[in-house]
C-alpha positions in Angstrom: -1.3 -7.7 10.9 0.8 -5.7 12.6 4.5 -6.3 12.0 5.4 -6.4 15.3 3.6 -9.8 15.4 5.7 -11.1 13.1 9.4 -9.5 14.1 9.6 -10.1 18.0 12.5 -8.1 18.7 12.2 -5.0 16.8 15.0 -2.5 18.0 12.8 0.4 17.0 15.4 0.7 13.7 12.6 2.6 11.5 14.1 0.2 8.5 10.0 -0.8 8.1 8.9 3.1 7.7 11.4 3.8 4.5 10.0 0.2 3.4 6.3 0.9 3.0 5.5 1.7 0.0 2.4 3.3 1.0 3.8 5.5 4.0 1.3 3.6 6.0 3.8 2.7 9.2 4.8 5.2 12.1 6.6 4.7 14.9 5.1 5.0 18.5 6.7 4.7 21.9 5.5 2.5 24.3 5.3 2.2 27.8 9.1 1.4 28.6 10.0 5.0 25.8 11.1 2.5 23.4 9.8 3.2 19.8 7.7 0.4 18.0 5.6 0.5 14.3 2.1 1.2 14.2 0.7 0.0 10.9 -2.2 1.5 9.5 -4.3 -1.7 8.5 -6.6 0.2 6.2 -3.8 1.8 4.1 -1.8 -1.4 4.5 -1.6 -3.4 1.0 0.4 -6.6 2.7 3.2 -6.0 0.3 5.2 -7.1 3.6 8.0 -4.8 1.8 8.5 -3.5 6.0 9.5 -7.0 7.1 11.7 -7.4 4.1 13.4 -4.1 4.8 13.7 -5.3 8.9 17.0 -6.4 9.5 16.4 -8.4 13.1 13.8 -10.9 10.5 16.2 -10.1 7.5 19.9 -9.7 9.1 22.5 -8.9 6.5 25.9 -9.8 6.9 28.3 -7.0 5.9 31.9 -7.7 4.5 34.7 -6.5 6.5 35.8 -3.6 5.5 39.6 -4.8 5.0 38.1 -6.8 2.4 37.3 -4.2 0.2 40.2 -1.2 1.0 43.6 -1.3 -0.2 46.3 1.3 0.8 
């Protein structure tokens, strides 16, 4: 399964290509020049450590950084 099934929205962050474990996903542009993963099924182990890694199916919240400096 590609992941771009799963995560609708990718913004083409390459977050899913330092996930792979098996350096299995690249990044293609398609026919509007925006880049989107390719996965290659057969090297694929469906760890689904590249949807974990996404952060539009994963989003984070970050602290504010006045939370954390002190002059």
């Amino acid at each position: 399964m590609q992941i771009t099934d799963r995560v609708k929205n990718c913004n083409g962050c390459e977050a899913c290509t330092v996930g792979c474990k098996y350096a299995c996903i690249k990044m293609e542009r398609d026919e509007n020049g925006n880049k989107k993963p390719v996965i290659n099924e057969d090297g694929c182990s469906k760890c689904n450590n590249c949807v974990l890694y996404c952060p539009v199916f994963n989003p984070v919240d970050l602290p504010e950084f006045e939370n954390f400096y002190e002059y």
